[in-house]
Legacy VTK file of the C-alpha trace (Angstrom):
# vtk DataFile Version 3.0
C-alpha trace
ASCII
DATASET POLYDATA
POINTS 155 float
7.330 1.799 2.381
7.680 5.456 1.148
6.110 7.709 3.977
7.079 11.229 3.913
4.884 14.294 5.311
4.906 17.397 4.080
4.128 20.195 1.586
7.037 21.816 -0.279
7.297 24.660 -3.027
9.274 24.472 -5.933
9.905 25.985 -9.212
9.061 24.097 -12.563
12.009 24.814 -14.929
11.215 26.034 -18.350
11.314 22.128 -19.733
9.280 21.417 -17.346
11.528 19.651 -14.757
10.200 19.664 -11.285
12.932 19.578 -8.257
12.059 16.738 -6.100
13.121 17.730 -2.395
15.856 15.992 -1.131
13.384 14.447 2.068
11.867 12.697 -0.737
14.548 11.248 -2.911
15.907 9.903 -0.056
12.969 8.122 1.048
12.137 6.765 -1.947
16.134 5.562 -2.031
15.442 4.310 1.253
12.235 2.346 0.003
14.269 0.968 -3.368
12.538 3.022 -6.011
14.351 4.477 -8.899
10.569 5.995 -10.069
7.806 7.728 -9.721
4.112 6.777 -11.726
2.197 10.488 -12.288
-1.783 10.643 -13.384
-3.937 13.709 -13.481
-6.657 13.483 -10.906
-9.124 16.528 -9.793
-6.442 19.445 -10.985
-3.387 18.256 -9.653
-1.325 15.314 -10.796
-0.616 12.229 -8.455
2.737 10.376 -7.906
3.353 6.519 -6.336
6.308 4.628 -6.015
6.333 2.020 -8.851
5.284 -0.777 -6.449
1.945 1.030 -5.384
1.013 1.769 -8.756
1.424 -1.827 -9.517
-0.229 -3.064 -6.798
-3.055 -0.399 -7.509
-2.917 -1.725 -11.482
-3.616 -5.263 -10.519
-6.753 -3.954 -9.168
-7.729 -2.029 -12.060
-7.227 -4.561 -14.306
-10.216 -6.393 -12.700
-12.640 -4.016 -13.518
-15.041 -4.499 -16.445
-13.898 -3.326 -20.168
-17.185 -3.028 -21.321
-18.855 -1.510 -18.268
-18.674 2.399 -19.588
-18.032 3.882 -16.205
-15.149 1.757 -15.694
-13.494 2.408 -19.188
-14.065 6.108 -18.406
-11.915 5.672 -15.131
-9.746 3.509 -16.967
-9.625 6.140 -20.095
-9.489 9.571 -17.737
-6.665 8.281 -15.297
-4.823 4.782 -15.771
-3.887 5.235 -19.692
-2.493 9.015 -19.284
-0.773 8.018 -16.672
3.680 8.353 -17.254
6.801 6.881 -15.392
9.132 9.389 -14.569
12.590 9.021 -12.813
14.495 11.808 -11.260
17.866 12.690 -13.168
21.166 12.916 -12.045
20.375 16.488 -10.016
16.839 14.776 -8.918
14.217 16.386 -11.197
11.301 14.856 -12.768
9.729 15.808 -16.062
6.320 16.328 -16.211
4.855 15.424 -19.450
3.582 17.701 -21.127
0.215 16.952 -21.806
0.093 16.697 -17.514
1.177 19.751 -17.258
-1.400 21.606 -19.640
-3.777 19.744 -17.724
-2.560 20.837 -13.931
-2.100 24.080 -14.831
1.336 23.984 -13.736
3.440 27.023 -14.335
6.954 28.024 -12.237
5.858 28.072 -9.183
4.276 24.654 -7.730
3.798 22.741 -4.662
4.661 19.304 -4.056
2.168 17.356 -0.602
3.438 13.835 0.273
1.380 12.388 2.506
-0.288 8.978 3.487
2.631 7.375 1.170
1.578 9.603 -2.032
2.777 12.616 -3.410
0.859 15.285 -5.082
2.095 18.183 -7.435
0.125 21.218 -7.639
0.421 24.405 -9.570
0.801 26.932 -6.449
-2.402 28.870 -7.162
-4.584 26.265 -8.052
-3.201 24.612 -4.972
-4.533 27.818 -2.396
-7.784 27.250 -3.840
-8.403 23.782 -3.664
-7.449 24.200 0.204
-9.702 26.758 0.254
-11.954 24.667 -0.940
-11.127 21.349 0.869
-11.314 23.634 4.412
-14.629 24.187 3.252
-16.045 21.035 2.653
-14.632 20.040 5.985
-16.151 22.805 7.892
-18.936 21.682 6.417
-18.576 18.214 7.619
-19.220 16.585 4.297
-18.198 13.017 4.579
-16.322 13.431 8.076
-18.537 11.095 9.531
-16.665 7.712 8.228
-13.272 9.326 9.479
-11.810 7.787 12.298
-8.744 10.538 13.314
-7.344 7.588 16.154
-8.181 4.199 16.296
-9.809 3.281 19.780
-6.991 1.145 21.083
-8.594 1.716 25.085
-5.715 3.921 25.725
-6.480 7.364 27.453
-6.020 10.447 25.280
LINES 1 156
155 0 1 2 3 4 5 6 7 8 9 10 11 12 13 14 15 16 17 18 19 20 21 22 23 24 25 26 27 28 29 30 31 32 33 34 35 36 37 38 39 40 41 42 43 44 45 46 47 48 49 50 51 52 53 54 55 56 57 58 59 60 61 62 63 64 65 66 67 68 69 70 71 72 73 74 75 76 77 78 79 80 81 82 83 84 85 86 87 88 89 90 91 92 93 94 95 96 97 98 99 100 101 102 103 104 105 106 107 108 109 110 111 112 113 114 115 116 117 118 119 120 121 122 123 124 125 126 127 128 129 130 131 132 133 134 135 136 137 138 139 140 141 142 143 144 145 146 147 148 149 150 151 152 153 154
């Protein structure tokens, strides 16, 4: 499985080639993936290894072609979606239709976490912590969030 943690800043090249760190070309060696699947989701763009994007595809192939919320989903996020694989000096292009839609400029950011990775033009990327610490403080949907599984052991 590809599990790295971390945020990293990079610099988009004037193709628009992003840098992946070296953390994460490794692990994704490590896991046997030669790719990376990107979609566009809520400002930012998403990455997952080939196999979780076909695991994820299976299940949004079951969902209903002719229900209009699901062929919105399918529309907004599955069919922009792009394959990318890092070149010989491990950079990814970003299409560039993804890009115009991120926002992303030089400088970006690049969060792997929970076995995803997400890339982030840096400014848009302050605010949506910003706003992310906010909802949080806020406690807005922190109630379903278990932070450790009760296993009986003592903290």
């Amino acid at each position: 499985m590809f599990q790295v943690r971390g945020q990293f800043d990079v610099r988009m090249d004037d193709k628009g080639r992003l840098p992946l760190p070296v953390r994460l070309r490794e692990k994704l060696t490590e896991a046997g993936e030669s790719c990376l699947v990107l979609a566009s989701w809520d400002g930012g763009i998403q990455g997952f290894t080939g196999t979780r994007w076909r695991k994820m595809e299976r299940r949004f192939a079951g969902v209903s072609l002719f229900d209009r919320g699901s062929r919105a989903f399918l529309h907004a996020y599955v069919a922009s979606a792009a394959e990318v694989e890092p070149d010989a000096q491990g950079r990814i292009l970003i299409p560039p239709p993804m890009r115009r839609q991120a926002g992303l400029q030089k400088d970006c950011v690049i969060l792997s976490f929970l076995g995803l990775l997400e890339i982030w033009d840096s400014e848009r990327w302050l605010a949506k912590q910003e706003e992310s610490m906010r909802t949080v403080l806020e406690g807005d949907g922190l109630s379903e969030l278990l932070a450790f599984e009760d296993d009986g052991e003592d903290l």
